[in-house]
C-alpha positions in Angstrom: 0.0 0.0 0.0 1.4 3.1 -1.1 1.5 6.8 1.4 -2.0 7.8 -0.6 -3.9 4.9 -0.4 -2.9 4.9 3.0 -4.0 8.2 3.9 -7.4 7.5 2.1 -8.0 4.6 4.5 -7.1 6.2 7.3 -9.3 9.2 6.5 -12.0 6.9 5.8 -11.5 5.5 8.9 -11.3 8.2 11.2 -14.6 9.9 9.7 -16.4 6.8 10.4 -15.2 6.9 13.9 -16.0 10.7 14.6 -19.8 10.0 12.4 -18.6 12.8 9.8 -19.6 13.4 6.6 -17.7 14.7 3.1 -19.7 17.6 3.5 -18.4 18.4 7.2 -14.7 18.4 5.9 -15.9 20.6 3.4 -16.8 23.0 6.3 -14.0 22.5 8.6 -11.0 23.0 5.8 -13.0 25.8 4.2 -13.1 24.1 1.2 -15.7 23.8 -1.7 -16.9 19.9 -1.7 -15.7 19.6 -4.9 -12.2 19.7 -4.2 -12.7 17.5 -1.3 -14.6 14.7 -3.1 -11.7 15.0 -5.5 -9.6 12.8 -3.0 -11.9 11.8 -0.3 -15.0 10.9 -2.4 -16.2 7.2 -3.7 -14.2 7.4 -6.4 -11.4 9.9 -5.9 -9.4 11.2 -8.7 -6.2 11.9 -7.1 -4.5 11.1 -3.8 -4.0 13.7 -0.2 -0.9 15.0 -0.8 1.3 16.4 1.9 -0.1 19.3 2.6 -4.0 18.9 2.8 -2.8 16.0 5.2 -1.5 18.2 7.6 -4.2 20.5 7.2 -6.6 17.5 7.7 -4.8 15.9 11.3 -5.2 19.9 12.4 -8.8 19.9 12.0 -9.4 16.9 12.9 -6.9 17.1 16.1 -5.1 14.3 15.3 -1.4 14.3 15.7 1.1 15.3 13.1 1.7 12.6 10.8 -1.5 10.7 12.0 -3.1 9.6 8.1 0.5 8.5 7.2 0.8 5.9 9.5 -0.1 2.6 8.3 -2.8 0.5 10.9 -3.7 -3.3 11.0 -6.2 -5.1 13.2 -4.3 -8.0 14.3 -5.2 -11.2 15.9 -6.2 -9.7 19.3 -8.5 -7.5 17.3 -6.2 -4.6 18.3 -5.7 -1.6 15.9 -1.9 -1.6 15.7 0.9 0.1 13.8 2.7 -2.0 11.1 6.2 -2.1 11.8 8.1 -1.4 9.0 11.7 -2.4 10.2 13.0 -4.8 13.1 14.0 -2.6 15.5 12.7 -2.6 18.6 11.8 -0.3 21.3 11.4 0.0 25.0 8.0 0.9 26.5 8.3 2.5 29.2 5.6 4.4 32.0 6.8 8.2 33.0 9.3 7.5 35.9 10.8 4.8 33.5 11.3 7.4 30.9 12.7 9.9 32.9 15.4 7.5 33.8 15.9 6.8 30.0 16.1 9.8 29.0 18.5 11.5 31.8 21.0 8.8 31.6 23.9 9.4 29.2 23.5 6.3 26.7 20.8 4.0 25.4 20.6 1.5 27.9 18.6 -1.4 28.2 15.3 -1.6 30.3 15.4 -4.3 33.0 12.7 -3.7 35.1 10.3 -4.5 32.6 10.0 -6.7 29.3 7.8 -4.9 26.9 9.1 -3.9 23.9 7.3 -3.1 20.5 9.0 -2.5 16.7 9.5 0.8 15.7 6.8 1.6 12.8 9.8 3.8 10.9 13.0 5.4 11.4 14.0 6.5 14.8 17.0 8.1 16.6 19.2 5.8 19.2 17.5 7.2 21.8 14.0 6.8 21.2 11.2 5.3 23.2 7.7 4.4 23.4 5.8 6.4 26.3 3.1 5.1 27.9 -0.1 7.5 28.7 -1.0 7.0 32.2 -3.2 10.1 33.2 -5.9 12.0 31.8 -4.2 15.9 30.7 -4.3 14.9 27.0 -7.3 13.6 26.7 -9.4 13.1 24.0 -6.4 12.8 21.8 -4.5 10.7 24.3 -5.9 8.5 26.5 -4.7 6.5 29.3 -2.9 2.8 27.5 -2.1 5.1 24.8 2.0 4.1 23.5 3.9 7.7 21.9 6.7 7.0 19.9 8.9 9.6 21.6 12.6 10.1 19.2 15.0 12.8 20.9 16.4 13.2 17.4 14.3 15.1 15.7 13.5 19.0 16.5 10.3 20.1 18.7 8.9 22.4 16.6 5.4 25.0 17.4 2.6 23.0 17.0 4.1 19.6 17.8 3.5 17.3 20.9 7.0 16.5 22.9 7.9 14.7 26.2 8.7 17.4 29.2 9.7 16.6 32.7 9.7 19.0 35.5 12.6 19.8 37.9 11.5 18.3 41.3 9.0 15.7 39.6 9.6 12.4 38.9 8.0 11.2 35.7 7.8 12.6 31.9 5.0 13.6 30.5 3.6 14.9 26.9 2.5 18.1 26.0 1.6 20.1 22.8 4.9 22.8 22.4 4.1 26.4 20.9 6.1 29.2 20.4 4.9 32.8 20.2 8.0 34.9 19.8 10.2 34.5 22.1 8.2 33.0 24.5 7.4 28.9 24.6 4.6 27.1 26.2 3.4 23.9 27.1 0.0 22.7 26.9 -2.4 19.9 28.1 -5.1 19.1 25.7 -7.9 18.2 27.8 -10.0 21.6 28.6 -11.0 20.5 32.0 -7.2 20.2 33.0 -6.0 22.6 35.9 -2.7 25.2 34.7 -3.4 23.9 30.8 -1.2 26.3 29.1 2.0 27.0 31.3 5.1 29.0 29.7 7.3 27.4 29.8 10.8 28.3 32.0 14.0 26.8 32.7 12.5 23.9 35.2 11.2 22.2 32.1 13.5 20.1 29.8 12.2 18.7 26.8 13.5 14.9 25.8 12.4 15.1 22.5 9.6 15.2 19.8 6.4 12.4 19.7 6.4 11.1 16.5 3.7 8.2 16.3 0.5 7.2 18.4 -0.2 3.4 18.9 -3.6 2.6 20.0 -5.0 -0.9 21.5 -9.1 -0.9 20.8 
């Protein structure tokens, strides 16, 4: 299956879940539904290209990258990432991470055995977080595994893992930048402090690349 045809089905996918129609896209990309049947319709005469992806995961709040990534239902009747190469990486809750990320070199995990293939390229470094609270909800929810890769640059408008000084675990957050100034934010609206500026007590371990979700 090639990127578009994988973006298609995800598309499809996620409008089924959310009980959206064409015509809602339409509204929500400010689009006339001509141009949007021209790749989303029943028969769609060319593919989402990069662009109206990314304008498609914003409107739909689904993280950056989200229609690229390829999905199976496997045996477990799970909705889970293909992996499209054998390496393999450590799933770890946020005290777990904090340790992997503060120490100096990869090291291996041996307090726990879960690991899971990396659906694409990743950094030395990376990791898989686990989502144990409720702060960035609806888009992640508790069980919920990041792909978190130190490697590549937190940019405005992307999600990245941030610890605290004083606190022991890591935890994600959507990054902006206005200016000079940087925040972090929890998605769920009913969160306490959900946009904090960010200062010199919070280090940033790197940027979230994929979400892996078990139905």
């Amino acid at each position: 299956m090639n990127i578009k045809d994988t973006r298609l089905q995800n598309f499809r996918r996620v409008l089924e879940e959310k009980n959206l129609k064409l015509k809602d896209i339409s509204y929500l990309l400010d689009k006339a539904p001509s141009q949007i049947s021209a790749f989303a319709g029943k028969n769609p005469t060319k593919g989402i290209g990069d662009h109206i992806a990314r304008e498609i995961e914003r409107a739909l709040e689904l993280h950056n990258g989200y229609l690229d990534l390829p999905y199976v239902l496997d045996e477990f009747n799970s909705l889970t990432v293909m992996s499209a190469g054998s390496r393999r990486l450590p799933v770890l809750n946020a005290a777990q991470a904090a340790s992997w990320c503060q120490a100096q070199a990869a090291q291996a995990v041996d307090e726990h055995r879960v690991w899971m293939s990396a659906p694409g390229p990743v950094g030395p470094r990376a990791f898989i977080l686990m989502i144990d609270g409720v702060s960035m909800e609806p888009m992640f929810g508790v069980g919920d595994r990041v792909v978190i890769d130190p490697s590549v640059p937190v940019v405005s408008g992307s999600f990245a893992a941030v610890k605290r000084e004083g606190h022991d675990g890591v935890l994600l957050r959507k990054f902006t930048r206005e200016g000079d100034e940087e925040y972090l934010h929890a998605i769920n609206p009913n969160w306490p402090d959900r946009i904090l500026k960010r200062s010199g007590e919070w280090e940033i371990f790197g940027s979230a690349k994929w979400k892996i979700t078990e139905l």
